[in-house]
KEMAR-794953 format. One line per field, with one value per residue: z, y, x of N, C-alpha, C in turn. Coordinates in steps of 0.001 Angstrom, whole numbers, plus 500000, padded with zeros to 6 digits. Atoms other than C-alpha are relative to their C-alpha. Example, Ala and Ser with C-alpha at 12.3 -4.5 7.8 and 13.67 -1.06 7.14 Angstrom:
<rs>
nw = c(500000:499940)
nv = c(498810:498810)
nu = c(500890:499180)
caw = c(507800:507140)
cav = c(495500:498940)
cau = c(512300:513670)
cw = c(500000:500730)
cv = c(501200:501090)
cu = c(500900:499230)
</rs>
This chain:
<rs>
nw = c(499741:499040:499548:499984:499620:498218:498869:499391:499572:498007:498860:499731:499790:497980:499205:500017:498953:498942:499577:499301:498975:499397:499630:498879:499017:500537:500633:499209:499607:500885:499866:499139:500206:500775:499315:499717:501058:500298:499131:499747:500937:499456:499566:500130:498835:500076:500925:498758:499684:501363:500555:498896:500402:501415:499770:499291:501942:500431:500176:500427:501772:500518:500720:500091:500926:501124:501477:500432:500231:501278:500791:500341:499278:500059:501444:500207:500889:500878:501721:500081:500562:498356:498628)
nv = c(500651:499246:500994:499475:500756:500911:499538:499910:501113:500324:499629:500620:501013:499357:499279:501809:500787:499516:499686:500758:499884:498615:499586:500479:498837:499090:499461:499410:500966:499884:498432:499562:500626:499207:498758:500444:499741:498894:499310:501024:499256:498797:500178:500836:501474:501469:501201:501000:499576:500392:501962:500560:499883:500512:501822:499925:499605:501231:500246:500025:500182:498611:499848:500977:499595:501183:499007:499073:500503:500424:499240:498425:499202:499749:498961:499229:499804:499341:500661:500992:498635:499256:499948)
nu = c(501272:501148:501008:500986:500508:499581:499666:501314:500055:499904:500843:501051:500123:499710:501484:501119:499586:499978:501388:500458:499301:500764:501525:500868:499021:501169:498852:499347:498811:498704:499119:499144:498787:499601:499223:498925:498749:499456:499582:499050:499260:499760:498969:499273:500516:498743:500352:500687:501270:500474:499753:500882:501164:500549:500167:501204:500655:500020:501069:501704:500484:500198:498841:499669:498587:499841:500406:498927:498955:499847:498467:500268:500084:499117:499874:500410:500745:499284:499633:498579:499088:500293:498636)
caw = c(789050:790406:793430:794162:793182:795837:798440:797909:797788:801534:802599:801729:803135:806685:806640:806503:808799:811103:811038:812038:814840:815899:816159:819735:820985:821287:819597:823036:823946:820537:821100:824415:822915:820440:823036:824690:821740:821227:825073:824775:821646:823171:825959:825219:827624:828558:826329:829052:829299:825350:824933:828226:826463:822975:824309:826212:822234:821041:823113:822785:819163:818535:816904:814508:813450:810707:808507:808735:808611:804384:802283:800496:804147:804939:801657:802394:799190:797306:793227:792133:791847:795067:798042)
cav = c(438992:440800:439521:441602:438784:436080:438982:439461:435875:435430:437860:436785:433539:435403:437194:433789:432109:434900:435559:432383:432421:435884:435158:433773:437693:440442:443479:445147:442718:442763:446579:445806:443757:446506:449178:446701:446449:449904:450411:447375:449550:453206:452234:449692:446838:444526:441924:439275:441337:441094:437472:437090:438665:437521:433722:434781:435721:432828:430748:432295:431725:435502:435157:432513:432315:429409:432338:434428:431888:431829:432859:435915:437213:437192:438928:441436:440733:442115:441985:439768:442384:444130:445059)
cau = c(106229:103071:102012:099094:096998:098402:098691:094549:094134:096004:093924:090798:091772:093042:089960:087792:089876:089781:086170:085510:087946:086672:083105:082923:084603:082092:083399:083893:086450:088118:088512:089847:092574:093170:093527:095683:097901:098185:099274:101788:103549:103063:104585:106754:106378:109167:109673:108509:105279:104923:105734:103278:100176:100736:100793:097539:096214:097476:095529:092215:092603:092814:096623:097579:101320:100884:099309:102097:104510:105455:108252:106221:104645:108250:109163:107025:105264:108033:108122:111233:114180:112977:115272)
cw = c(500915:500723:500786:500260:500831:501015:500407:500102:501468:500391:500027:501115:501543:500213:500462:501048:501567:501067:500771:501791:501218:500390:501501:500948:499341:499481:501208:500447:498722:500028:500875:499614:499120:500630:500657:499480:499722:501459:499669:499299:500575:501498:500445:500830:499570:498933:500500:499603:498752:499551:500984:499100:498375:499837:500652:498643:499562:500702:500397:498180:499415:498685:499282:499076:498881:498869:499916:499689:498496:499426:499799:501050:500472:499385:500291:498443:498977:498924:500485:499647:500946:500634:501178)
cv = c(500886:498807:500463:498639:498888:500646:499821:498450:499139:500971:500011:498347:499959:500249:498647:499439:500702:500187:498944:499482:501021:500069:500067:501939:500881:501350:501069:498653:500251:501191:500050:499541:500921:501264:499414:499814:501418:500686:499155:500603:500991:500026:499020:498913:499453:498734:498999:500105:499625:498720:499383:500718:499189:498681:499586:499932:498977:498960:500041:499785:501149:500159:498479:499760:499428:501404:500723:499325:499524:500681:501401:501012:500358:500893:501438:500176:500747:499359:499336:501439:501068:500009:500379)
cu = c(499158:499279:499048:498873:499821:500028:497969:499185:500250:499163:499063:499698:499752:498708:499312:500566:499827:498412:499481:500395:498854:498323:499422:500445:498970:500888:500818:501449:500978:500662:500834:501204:500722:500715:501720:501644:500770:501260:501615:501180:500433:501258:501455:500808:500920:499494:499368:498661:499263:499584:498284:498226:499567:499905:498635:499083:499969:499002:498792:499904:499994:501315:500154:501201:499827:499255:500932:501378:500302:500796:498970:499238:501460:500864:499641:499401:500923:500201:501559:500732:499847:500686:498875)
</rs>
């Protein structure tokens, strides 16, 4: 099964959901959260520290698990017969 078309289907949906989320954040702020992300990776911040910003994300409304939470984001979108 190709699921191409359900993958661009969730992500039209993310996008939409996000945009609307995202509107009240100017785009300097969203960058800062971006740099932020990148530092949180590079240098790889206690887990504490992780859990402690991405619950800060959560709630401004920036993160929202219930979209990622579904069998085929799970999957990784993988055809049937996939490893």
């Amino acid at each position: 099964m190709n699921y191409y078309p359900q993958l661009l289907q969730k992500q039209e949906k993310l996008m939409v959901m996000m945009m609307s989320d995202l509107k009240k954040y100017s785009k300097s702020q969203l960058l800062c959260y971006l740099q932020e992300i990148c530092a949180i990776i590079y240098f790889q911040n206690e887990l504490s520290e992780q859990d402690s910003w991405l619950n800060d994300r959560i709630n401004d409304g920036i993160w929202n698990l219930e979209l990622c939470e579904d069998e085929e984001y799970e999957n990784g979108f993988k055809k049937e017969g996939e490893r």
